[in-house]
Structures are given as structure tokens and as C-alpha cells.
N, C-alpha and C positions, 0 to 999 in steps of 0.2 A: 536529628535525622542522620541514619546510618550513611555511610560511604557509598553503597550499592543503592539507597534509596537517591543518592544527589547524581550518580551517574545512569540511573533508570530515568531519570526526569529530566536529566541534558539528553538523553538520547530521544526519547520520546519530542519532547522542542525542537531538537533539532530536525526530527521526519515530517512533523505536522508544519513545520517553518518551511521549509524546505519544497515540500508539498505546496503550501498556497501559493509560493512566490513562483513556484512551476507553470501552477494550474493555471493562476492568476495573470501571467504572462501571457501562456497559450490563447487566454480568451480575449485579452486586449489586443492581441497581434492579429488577431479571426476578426475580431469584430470593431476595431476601433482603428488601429493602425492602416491595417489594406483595404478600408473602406478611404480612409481618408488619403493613402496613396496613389489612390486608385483615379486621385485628381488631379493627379500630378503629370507634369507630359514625360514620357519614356524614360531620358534621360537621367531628371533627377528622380524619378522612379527607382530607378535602379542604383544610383548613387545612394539613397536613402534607405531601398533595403540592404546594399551591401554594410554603410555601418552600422544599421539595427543588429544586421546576422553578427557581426566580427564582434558588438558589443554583448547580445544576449547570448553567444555561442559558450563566452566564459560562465553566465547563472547555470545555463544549462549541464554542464559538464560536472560543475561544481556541486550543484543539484541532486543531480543523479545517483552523484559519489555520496553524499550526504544521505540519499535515498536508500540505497545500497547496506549503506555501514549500520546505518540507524536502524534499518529494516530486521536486517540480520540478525544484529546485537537483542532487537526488539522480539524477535519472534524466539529465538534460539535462548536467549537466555532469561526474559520477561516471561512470555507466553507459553511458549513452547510446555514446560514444566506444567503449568497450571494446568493444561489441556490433554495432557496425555491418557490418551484411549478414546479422543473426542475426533472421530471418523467426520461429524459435519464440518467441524471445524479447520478441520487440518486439511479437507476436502478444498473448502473455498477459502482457505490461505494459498494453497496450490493456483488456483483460478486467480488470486488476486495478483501472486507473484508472475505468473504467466501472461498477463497483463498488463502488467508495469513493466515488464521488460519486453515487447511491442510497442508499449507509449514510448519506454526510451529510445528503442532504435529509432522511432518516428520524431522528437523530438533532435536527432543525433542528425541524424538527417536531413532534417530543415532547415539546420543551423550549421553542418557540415562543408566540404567544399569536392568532396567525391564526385566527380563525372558522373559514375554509374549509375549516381543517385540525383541527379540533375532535374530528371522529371517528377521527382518526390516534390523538389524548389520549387520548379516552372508552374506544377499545380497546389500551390501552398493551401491555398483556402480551403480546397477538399479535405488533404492531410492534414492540415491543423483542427478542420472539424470532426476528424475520426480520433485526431489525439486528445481532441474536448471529451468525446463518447468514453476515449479509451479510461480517460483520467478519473473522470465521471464515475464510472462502474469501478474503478477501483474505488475509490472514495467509498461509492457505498458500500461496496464487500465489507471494508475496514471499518465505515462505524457500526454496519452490524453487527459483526463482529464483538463490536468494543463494548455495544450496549447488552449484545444475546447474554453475555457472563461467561461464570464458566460454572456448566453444568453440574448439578449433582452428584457427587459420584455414586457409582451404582452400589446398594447396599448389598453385601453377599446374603445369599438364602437362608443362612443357618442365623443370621443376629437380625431377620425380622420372623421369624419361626413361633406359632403361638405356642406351641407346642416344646418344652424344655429336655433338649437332647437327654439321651441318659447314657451316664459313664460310669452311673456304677449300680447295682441291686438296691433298689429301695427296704429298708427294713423296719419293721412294724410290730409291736408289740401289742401281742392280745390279750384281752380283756377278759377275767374270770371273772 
């Protein structure tokens, strides 16, 4: 296994790892966590989410960075190459990365401690289920993606031609 093939495959583990322990969060925190804090009386309510955020604030961050590097390195030096002149594909790579970086701010902000961004907090359950949606639709962009290939490339006209160009005078000898 060449040197480019063992760092295509750390980077690749590292976005797809990176990725579940993201996603994987978001839906425990949505659906598992603020159901069951949600029985909690105010006080330790809020104790509880304060050390959830201070604790998952470091995966998040960490995450993102991870997401970031891996994506990059993945598209730019993996993909990128393979796909050039493929309009769908580079189309809904655009969609996928415009998208993951919404999930990020929203993930930034849930686990953030900015003022401005307070009522992001205040109403987690909603924004963590848009950041389910958001993550979700990335996912699929990406295994489409992963499964579609990479297209044929286009054969130029002249090398499926039934007909065999001519470059030089045909010459024929006749028959007495």
C-alpha cells in the first residue's frame, strides 16, 4: 500500500468518524438527553445542561476541525481529480459543503456561550432537530455521491466515428 493510498484512508476514517460521533451526538442530545432532562426540576436542569455543553463543546469543535481538514484534503485531492468536467457532481458537492457549514454554525452555537446566540440555547430542541435535517441531507448528498462513481468520460466524436477519417489519398491499382 503506497504512502498516498495510507493517507487517503486516515483521511477518509477520520471524516466518516468524525461524522457519526457528530450526528450521533446531535440525536442523543434531541432525543434522549432533553427528554430525560426535561424531568429534572429547573435547577439541576440547568446544572446538567451546563456540563453536557462545556463537555460536548470540546467533540464539537474538535469535530468540525476534523470535518474541515478531512473534507478538504477528500475532495481537493481524492475527488476533485476524478470528477473533473462532472457539472452534477461538483454541483451537489457545493450543496453538501453549504450545508455542513450551517450544521456547523448550528452545532457552534448550541454548545457556544455567545449572548447573541442565547435564543439558538433557550430553544435547543428545535435547532438540534434542524441540525438532525441539516446533517441528514448531508449524509445523503455524500453517499450519493460515493455510490453514483465517477462518470464515464465523454468519448470525443472523432474515436467513436464509423466512418475512418482520411489523411491521406487512397491508392488503388487497376486491374488489366
Amino acid at each position: 500500500m503506497s504512502g498516498q493510498m495510507i493517507v487517503d484512508v486516515i483521511s477518509r476514517w477520520a471524516h466518516v468518524g468524525a461524522a457519526i460521533v457528530l450526528v450521533g451526538g446531535a440525536v442523543f442530545t434531541r432525543y434522549v438527553l432533553l427528554a430525560a432532562a426535561g424531568k429534572l426540576d429547573e435547577s439541576s436542569h440547568e446544572t446538567l445542561r451546563e456540563a453536557v455543553r462545556n463537555s460536548w463543546k470540546k467533540f464539537v469543535m474538535i469535530g468540525i476541525g476534523l470535518l474541515l481538514i478531512s473534507g478538504f484534503y477528500n475532495y481537493l485531492v481524492v475527488a476533485r481529480p476524478k470528477h473533473s468536467g462532472d457539472g452534477l457532481y461538483h454541483a451537489l458537492m457545493g450543496v453538501k459543503m453549504l450545508l455542513a457549514l450551517a450544521a456547523f454554525f448550528l452545532a457552534s452555537a448550541l454548545t457556544g456561550r455567545s449572548a447573541a446566540l442565547e435564543p439558538i440555547r433557550r430553544n435547543s430542541a428545535r435547532w438540534l432537530s434542524v441540525l438532525i435535517l441539516l446533517s441528514a441531507v448531508v449524509v445523503g448528498i455524500g453517499g450519493f455521491l460515493k455510490i453514483r462513481g465517477v462518470p464515464q468520460a465523454a468519448v470525443p466524436a472523432e474515436a467513436t466515428s464509423l466512418v475512418a477519417p482520411v489523411s491521406a489519398p487512397v491508392v488503388t491499382q487497376a486491374s488489366n
